[in-house]
C-alpha positions in Angstrom: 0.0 0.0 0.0 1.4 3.3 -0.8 1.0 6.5 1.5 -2.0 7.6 0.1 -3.0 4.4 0.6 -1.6 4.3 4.1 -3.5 7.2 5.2 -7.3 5.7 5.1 -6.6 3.5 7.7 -8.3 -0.2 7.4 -10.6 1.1 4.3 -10.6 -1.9 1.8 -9.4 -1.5 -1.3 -12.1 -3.3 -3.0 -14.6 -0.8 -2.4 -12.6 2.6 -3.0 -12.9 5.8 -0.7 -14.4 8.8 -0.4 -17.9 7.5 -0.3 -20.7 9.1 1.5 -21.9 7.5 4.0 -25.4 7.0 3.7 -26.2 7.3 7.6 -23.9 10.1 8.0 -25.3 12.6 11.1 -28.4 10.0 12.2 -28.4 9.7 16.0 -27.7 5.3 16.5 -28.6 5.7 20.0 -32.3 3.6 20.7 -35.3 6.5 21.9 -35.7 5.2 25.5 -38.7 2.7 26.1 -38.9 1.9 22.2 -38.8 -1.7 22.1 -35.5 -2.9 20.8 -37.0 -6.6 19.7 -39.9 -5.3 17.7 -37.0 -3.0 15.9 -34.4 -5.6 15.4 -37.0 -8.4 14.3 -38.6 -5.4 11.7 -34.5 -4.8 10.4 -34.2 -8.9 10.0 -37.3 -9.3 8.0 -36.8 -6.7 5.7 -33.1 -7.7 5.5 -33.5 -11.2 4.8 -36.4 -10.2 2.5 -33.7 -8.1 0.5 -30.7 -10.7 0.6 -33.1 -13.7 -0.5 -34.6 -11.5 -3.4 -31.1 -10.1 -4.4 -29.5 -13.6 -4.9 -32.5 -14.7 -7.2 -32.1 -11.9 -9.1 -28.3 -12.8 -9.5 -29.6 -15.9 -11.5 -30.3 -13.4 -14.0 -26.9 -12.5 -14.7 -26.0 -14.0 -18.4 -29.8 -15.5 -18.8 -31.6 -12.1 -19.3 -33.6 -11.6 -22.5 -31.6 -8.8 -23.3 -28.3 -7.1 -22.1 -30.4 -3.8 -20.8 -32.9 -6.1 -18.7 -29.7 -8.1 -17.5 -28.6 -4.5 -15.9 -31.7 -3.2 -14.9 -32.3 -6.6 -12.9 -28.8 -6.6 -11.4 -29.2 -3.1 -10.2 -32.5 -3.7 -8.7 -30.5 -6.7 -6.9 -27.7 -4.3 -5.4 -30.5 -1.9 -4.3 -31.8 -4.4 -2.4 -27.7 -5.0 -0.7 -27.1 -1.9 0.3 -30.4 -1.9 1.9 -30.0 -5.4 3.8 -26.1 -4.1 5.0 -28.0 -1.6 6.7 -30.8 -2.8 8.1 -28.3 -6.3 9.1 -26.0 -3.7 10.9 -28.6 -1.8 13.1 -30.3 -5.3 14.0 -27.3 -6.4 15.6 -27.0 -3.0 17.5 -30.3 -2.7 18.9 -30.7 -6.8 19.7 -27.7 -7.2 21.9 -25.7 -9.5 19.8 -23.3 -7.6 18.0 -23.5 -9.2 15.1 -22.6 -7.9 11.8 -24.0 -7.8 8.3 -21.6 -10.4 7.6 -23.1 -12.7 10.5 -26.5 -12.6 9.6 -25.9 -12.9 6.1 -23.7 -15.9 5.9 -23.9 -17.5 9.7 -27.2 -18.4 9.8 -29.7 -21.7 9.2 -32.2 -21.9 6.9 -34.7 -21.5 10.0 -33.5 -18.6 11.0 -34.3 -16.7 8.4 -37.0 -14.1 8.2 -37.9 -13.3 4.5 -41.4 -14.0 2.5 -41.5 -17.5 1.2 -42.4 -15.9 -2.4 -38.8 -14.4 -1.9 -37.4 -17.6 -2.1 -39.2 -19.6 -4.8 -36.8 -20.5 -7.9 -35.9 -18.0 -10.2 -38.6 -19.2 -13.1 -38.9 -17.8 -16.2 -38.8 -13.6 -17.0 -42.6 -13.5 -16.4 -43.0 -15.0 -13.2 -39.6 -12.5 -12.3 -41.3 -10.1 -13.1 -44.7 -10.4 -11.2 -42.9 -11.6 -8.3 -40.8 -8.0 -8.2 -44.2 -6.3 -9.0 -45.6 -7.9 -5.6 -42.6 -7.7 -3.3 -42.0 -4.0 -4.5 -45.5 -3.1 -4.0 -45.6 -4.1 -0.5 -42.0 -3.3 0.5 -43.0 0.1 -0.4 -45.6 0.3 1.7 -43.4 -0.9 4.2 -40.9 1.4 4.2 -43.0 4.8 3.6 -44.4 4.2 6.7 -41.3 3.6 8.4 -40.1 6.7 7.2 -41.7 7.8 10.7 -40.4 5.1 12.5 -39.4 6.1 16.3 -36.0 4.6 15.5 -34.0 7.2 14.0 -32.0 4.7 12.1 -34.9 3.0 10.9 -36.3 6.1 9.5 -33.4 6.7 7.7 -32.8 3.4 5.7 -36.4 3.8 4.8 -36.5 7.5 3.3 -33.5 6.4 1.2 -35.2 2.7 0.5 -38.3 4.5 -0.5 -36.8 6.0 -3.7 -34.7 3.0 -5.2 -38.2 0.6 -4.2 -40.2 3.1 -5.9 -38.0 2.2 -9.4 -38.2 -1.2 -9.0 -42.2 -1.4 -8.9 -42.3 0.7 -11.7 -39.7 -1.3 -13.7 -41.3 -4.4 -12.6 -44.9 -2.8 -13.7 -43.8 -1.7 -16.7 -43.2 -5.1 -17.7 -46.2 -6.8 -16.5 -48.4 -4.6 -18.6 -46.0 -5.2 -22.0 -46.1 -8.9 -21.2 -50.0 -8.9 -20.2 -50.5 -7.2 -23.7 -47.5 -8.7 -26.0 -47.9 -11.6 -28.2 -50.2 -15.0 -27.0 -46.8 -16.7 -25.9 -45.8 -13.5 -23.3 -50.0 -13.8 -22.0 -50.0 -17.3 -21.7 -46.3 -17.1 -19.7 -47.6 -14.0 -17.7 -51.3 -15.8 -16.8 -48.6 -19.0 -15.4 -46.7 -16.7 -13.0 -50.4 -15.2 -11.8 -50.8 -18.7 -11.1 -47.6 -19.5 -9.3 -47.4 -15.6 -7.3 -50.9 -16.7 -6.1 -50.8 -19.0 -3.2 -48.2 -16.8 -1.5 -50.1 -13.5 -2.0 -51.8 -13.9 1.7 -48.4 -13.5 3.5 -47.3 -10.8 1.8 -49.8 -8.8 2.5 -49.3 -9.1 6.5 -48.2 -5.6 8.0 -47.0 -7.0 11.4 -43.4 -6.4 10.9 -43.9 -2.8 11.1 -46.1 -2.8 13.6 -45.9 0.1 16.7 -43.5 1.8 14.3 -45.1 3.8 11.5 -46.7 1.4 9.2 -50.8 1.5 9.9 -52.9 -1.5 9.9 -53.9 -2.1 6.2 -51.7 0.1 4.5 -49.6 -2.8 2.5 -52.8 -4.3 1.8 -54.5 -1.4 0.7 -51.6 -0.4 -1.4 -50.9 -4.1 -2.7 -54.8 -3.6 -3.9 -53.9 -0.5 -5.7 -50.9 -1.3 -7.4 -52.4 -4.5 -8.8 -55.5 -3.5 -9.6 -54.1 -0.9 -12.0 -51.4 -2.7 -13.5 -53.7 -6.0 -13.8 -56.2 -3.9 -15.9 -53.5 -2.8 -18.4 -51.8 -6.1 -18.4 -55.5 -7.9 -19.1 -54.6 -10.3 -15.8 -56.3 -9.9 -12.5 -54.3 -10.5 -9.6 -56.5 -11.0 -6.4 -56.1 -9.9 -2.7 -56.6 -12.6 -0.3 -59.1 -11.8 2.1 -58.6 -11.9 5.5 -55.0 -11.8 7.7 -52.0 -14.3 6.6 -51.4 -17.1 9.0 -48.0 -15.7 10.4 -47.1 -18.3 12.2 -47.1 -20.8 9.4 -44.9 -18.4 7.5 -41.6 -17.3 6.6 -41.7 -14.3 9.2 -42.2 -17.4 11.8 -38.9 -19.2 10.3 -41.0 -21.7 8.2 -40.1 -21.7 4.9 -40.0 -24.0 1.9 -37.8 -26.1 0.5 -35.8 -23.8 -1.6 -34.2 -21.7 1.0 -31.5 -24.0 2.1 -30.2 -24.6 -1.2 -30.2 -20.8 -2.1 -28.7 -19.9 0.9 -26.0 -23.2 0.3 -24.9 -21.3 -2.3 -25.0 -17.8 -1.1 -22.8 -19.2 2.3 -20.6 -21.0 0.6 -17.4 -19.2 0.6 -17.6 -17.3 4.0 -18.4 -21.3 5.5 -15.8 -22.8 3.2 -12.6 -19.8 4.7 -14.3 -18.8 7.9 -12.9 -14.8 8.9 -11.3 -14.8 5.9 -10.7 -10.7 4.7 -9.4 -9.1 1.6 
């Protein structure tokens, strides 16, 4: 290392210098009697939803339809890893453990995890990628503009800046929908399969509980689920319904049930930091 070098300390060289930090000037300290569980356990979900649905859009890379989709969905995946570094590193402040981003990412079980089950699913075909970022967008939007008011300073930070790059990927996700929904029989007939997969899983993303006691009002994912599908449905000629009444969250993946697709996803995703343990570079 030369002296330039030299004089930023332990930065690593992989990721440069001179980036702003995108927490710069928030206050980390907890508000007293705000309840450091229901925090931590809102960070994890969201987290884990945004490090499961990041490494299925990976799968993308080289498989794309075209070179511009193959960049758009990448993006959309590192969006979502910025936002899980942050939300990973103030769950381990506020819950006690000290863990890092790196701990939660790569340390943990299958059973552990937090995210939506539709998160997990296999990567299927551009359709069903599609629809699946429509719905996950759609509610983690809701999500996070209400935690834009979160008590937790911290909180209310990742979400302002989450709100912006989530509002992009509905949008990009929409946009698709509707061209597929009213493209040739082949892009229907794929798009009206996807409704059909997306569909049994559409009960658990609606539930709000994560953000409960901490901006997000009862109803507001579902009523803006409703919205968001309900418009881009009509354009795209498919109608995507809204289960009635609340997800079972304890048969879920916010209870650490999941299906049988997480292990091997996060197999993968582990396997270097399992395989060279504390390695750096």
């Amino acid at each position: 290392m030369d002296e330039a070098g030299a004089a930023f300390g332990d930065a690593r060289w992989a990721f440069g210098t001179g980036f702003e930090d995108p927490l710069h000037g928030v206050p980390t300290e907890l508000p007293p009697g705000l309840d450091a569980a229901a925090v931590a356990g809102c960070c994890l979900a969201l987290a884990d939803d945004a490090l499961v649905g990041a490494q299925r859009l990976a799968e993308w890379v080289t498989r794309a339809p075209e070179v511009e989709i193959e960049l758009a969905l990448a993006n959309v995946g590192l969006d979502l890893l910025g936002q899980a570094r942050l939300l990973y590193a103030r769950a381990g402040r506020v819950d006690g453990s000290g863990w890092g981003e790196d701990d939660f990412a790569y340390r943990r079980s299958a059973d552990a995890f937090r995210c939506l089950r539709l998160a997990e699913l296999p990567r299927g075909d551009f359709a069903f990628t599609v629809l699946r970022l429509l719905v996950l967008s759609s509610a983690r939007l809701a999500l996070l503009s209400g935690l834009r008011a979160a008590p937790d300073p911290v909180l209310a930070a990742v979400a302002e800046r989450g709100v912006r790059e989530v509002a992009y990927h509905r949008l990009f996700a929409a946009e698709w929908v509707v061209r597929l929904g009213d493209g040739t029989p082949e892009s229907g007939r794929r798009l009206a399969a996807a409704v059909a997969a997306v569909e049994p899983w559409l009960g658990e993303v609606l539930d709000d509980g994560v953000g409960a006691g901490l901006g997000v009002a009862p109803g507001a994912v579902r009523a803006a689920c409703a919205e968001d599908w309900r418009l881009v449905g009509r354009e795209a000629g498919v109608a995507l319904p809204v289960p009635a009444g609340p997800a079972r969250r304890e048969a879920g993946g916010r209870a650490g049930r999941h299906t049988e697709h997480l292990a091997p996803l996060l197999a993968e995703l582990q396997s270097v930091a399992r395989e060279h343990p504390g390695a750096v570079w």
